[in-house]
C-alpha positions as CSV (number, residue, x, y, z in Angstrom):
1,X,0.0,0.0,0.0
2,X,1.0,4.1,-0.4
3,X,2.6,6.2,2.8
4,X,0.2,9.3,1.7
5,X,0.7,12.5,3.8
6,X,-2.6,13.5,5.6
7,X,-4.3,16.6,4.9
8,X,-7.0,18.5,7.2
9,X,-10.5,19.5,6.3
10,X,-10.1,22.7,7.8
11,X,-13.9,22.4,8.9
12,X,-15.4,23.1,12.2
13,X,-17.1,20.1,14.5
14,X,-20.3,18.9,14.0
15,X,-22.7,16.1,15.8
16,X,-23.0,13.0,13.7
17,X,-26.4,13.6,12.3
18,X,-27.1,8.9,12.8
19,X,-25.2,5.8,13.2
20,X,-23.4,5.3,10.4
21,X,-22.0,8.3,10.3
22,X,-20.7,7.7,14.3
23,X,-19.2,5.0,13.0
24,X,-16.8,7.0,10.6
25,X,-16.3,9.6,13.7
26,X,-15.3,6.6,15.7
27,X,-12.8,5.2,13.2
28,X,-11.3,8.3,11.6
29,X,-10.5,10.1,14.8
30,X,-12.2,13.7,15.8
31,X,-10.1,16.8,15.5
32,X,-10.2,20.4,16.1
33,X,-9.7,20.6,12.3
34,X,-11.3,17.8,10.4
35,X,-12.3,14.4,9.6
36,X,-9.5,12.5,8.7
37,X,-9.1,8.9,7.3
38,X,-5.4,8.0,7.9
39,X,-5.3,3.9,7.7
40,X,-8.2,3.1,5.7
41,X,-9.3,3.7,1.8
42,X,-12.6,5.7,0.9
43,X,-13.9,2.6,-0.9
44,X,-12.6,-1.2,-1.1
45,X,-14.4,-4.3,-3.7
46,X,-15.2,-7.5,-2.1
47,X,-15.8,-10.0,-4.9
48,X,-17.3,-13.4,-2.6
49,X,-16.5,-16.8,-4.6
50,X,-16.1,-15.0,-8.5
51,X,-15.9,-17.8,-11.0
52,X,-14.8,-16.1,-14.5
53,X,-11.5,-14.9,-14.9
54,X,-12.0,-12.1,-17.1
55,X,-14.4,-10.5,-14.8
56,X,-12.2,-10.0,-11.9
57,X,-9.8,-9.1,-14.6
58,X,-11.7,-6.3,-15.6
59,X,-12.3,-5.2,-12.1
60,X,-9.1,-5.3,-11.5
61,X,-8.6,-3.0,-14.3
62,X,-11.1,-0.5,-12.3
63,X,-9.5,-0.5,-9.1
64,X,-6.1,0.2,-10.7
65,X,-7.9,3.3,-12.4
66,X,-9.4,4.7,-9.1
67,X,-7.1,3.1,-6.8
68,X,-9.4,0.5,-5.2
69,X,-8.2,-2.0,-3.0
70,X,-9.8,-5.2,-4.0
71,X,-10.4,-8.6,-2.0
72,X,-11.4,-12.0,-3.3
73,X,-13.1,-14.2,-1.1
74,X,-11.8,-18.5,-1.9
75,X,-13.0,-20.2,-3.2
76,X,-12.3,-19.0,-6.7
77,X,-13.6,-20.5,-10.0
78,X,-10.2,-19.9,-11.3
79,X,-6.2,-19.5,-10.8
80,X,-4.3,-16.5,-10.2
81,X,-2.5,-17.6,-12.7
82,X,-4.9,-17.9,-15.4
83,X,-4.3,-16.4,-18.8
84,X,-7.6,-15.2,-19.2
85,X,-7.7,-13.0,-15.9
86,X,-4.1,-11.4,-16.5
87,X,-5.3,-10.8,-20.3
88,X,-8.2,-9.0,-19.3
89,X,-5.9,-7.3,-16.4
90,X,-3.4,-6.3,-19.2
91,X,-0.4,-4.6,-17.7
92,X,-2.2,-3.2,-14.6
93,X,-2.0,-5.8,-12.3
94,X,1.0,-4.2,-10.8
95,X,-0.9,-1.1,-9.8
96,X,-3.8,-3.4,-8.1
97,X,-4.0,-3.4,-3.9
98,X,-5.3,-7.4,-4.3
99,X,-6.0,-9.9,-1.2
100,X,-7.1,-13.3,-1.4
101,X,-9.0,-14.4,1.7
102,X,-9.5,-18.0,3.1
103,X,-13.3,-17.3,3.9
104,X,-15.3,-14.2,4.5
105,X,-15.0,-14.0,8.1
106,X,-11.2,-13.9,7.7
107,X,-11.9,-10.8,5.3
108,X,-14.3,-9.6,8.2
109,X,-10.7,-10.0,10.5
110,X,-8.2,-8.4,8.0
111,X,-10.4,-4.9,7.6
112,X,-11.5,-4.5,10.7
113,X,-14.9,-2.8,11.5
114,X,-15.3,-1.3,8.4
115,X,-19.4,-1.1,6.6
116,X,-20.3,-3.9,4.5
117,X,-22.3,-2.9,1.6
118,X,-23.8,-5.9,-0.2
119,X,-25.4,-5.5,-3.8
120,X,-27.9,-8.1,-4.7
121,X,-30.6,-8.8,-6.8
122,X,-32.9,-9.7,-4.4
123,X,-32.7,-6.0,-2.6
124,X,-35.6,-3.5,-2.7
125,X,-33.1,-0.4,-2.7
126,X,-31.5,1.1,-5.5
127,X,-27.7,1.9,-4.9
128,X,-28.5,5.5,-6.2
129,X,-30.5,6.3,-3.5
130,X,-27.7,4.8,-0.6
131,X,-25.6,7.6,1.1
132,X,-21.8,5.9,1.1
133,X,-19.5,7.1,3.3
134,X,-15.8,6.8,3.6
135,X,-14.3,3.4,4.6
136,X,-17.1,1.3,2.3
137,X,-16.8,-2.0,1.4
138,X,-19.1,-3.1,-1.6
139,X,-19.4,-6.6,-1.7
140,X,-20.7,-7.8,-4.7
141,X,-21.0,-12.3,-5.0
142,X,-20.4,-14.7,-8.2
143,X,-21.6,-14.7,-11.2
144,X,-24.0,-17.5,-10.8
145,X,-25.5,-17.4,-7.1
146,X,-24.9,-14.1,-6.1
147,X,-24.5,-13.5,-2.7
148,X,-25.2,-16.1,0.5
149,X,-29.3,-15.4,1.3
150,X,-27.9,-15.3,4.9
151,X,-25.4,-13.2,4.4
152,X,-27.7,-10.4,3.1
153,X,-30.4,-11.1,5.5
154,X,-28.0,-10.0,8.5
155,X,-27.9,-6.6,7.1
156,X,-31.3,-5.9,5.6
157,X,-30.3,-1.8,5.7
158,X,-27.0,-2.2,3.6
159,X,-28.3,-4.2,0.4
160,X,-28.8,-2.4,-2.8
161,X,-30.1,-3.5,-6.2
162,X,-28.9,-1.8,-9.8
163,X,-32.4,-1.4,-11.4
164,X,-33.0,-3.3,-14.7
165,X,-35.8,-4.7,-16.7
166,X,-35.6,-8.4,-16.2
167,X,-38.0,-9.6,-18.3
168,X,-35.5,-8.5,-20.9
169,X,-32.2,-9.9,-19.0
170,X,-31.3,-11.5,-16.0
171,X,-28.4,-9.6,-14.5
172,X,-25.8,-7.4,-15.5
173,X,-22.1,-8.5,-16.1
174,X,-20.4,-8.6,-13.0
175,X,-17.8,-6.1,-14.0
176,X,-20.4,-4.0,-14.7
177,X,-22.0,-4.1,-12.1
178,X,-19.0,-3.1,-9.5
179,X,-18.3,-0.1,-12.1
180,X,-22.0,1.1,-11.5
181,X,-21.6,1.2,-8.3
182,X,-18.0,1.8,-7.2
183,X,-18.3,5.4,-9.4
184,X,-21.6,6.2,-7.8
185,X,-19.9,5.9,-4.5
186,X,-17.1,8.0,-6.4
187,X,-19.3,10.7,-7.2
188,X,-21.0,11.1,-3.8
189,X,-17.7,11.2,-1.6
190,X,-15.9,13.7,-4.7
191,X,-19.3,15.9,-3.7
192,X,-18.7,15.7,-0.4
193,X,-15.4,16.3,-0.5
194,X,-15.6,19.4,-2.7
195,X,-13.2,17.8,-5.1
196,X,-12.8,14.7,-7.6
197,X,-11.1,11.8,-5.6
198,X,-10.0,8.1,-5.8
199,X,-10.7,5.2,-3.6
200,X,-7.6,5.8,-1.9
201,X,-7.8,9.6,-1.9
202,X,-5.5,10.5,-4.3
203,X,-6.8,13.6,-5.9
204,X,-7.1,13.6,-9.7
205,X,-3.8,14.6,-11.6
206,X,-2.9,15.9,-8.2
207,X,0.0,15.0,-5.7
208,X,-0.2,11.8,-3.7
209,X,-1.6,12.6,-0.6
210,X,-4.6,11.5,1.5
211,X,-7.8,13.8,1.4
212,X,-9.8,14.5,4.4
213,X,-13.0,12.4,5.2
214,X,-16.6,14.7,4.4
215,X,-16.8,18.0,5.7
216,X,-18.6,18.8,9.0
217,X,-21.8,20.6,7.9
């Protein structure tokens, strides 16, 4: 991973207007300054059990673009290895933050208490209308069964759906899909934050350096 400097918000101290948001006080630290995130990412990928190499070489290709850490949760319907996923990677893969995790509670173990966001097609909300806040994790599952029913059902409030017609098609393309969402999440935090960022909150053809989390209203 980077050594970025950290940066202040310069904003004054605010009441966390609900939960969530008490969560990102609690794990970025309160200041007299700012908000700031200084050991964790703006947005991480969790792909549970993905089965088709070029997929998760294509999101690979995204999280080298916006600086993304991704995580793959075993097991895998493929190799590391395999000529399809490092084709569809091209010559990114050395500018991908990838993890490979036994099972999903070791993932759970390695980040720490960080939000889980689960998109499925069985959820009622569409990830438009989410509020994401720094520190995410969007978990999306494999291409064939999706997500774990129990999985989702622990967190009813934190599943999203992309809307589609299904009567026309069944899903999206998993790469896709993560795109979708992981800008939207983009675009909310880069409003938030008064300026474009990446995942790992490097600002766009800017220096390297860690921006502050949102600013205090």
């Amino acid at each position: 991973m980077r050594v970025t400097e950290t940066v202040s918000a310069g904003m004054s101290g605010r009441t966390p207007r609900n939960r969530e948001e008490q969560t990102t006080l609690d794990r970025c630290g309160d200041d007299s300054v700012g908000l700031v995130c200084d050991d964790q990412p703006l947005l991480q990928i969790v792909l549970y059990q993905p089965e088709i190499p070029q997929n998760t070489g294509n999101i690979a290709r995204t999280c080298a673009a916006t600086h993304t850490p991704l995580h793959l949760v075993e097991p895998l319907g493929f190799r590391l290895s395999d000529r399809y996923l490092k084709r569809a990677g091209l010559d990114y893969w050395p500018r991908v933050t990838m993890k490979v995790h036994a099972r999903f509670e070791d993932l759970h173990q390695a980040l720490g208490p960080v939000r889980m966001i689960y998109v499925s097609a069985h959820a009622s909300r569409p990830y438009y209308d989410f509020q994401f806040l720094p520190g995410d994790c969007l978990v999306f599952g494999s291409e064939t069964s999706g997500l774990p029913r129990a999985m989702i059902e622990a967190e009813p409030d934190r599943i999203l759906k992309i809307p589609i017609d299904r009567s026309r098609v069944r899903s999206l393309n998993l790469a896709t899909s993560v795109g979708v969402v992981l800008f939207e999440a983009l675009r909310q935090l880069s409003i938030t934050h008064q300026a474009p960022v990446f995942s790992d909150s490097f600002t766009l053809g800017g220096p390297s350096r860690r921006e502050a989390c949102p600013p205090r209203r």
